[in-house]
N, C-alpha and C positions, 0 to 999 in steps of 0.2 A: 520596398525592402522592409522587413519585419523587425521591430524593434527590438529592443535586447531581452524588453521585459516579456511581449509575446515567445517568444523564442524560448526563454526559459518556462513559460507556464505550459508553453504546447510538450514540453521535455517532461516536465513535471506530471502532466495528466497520462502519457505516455508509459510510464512506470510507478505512479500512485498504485492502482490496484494490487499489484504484484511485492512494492514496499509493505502494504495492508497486512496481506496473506503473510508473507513475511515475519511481523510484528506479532500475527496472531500464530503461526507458527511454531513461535518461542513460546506459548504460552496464553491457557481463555486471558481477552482482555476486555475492558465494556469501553463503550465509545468516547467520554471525554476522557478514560487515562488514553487510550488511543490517539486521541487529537491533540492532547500534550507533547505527547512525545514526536509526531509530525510534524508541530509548528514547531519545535525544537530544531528540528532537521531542517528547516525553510522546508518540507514540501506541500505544506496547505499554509493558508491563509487563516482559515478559521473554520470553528468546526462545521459549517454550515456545508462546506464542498465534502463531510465525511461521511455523515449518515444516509445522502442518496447512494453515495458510493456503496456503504456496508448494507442496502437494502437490493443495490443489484447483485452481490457478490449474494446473500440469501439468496436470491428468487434465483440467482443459477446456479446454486446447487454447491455452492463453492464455501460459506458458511454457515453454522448451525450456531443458534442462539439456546441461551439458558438464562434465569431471573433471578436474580436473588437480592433478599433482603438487604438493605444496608442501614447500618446503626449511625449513619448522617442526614438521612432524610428516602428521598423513593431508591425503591426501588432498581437493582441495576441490570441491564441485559448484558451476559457475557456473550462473546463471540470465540468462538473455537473454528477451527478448519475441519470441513468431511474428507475424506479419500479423497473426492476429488478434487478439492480446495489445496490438498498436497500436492496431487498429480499435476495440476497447473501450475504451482509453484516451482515445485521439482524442471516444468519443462520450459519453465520461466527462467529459471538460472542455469541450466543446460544450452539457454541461446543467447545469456546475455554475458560471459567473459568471450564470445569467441566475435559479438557482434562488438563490445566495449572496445575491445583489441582493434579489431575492424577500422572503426573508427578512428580509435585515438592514432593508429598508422596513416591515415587518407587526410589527416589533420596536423599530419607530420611529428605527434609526439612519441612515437615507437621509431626504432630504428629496426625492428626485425624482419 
């Protein structure tokens, strides 16, 4: 039987991606304000599980980077969403109140 902590990390890697797109969604963000605000939320650990993430989310197509100066020290890489980085989001949250519902019913916490 899978312990409590596996259980939440396999939940966790399961809807990282899509938290991701999300965050950048709302707006370019560069990667450790990004990992701030996910260790915030408990969904990562540290920023180490974030930048392979934002490197697969690049290579498919899902987000576009940009550099810019900063007056703290290097250099910082923004992340923004392309079209299709919305289009996934978009059909990311299109199956996730009706799958959330789902669930929280077969788990007995809905009555509907």
């Amino acid at each position: 039987m899978p312990s409590d902590d596996r259980v939440t990390t396999n939940l966790r890697k399961g809807v990282l991606e899509f938290c991701v797109l999300a965050r950048i969604a709302s707006g370019d963000a560069y990667g450790f304000e990004l990992a701030r605000e996910l260790q915030a939320d408990g969904l990562i650990a540290g920023e180490g599980s974030l930048y392979p993430l934002l490197a697969r989310l690049r290579t498919g197509g899902l987000v576009d980077t940009r550099t810019e100066e900063s007056t703290s020290g290097r250099p910082r890489k923004y992340y923004r969403l392309t079209p299709a980085g919305h289009a996934q989001l978009a059909a990311f949250r299109a199956a996730w109140v009706p799958l959330r519902d789902a669930v929280d019913h077969a788990m007995g916490e809905r009555d509907d």
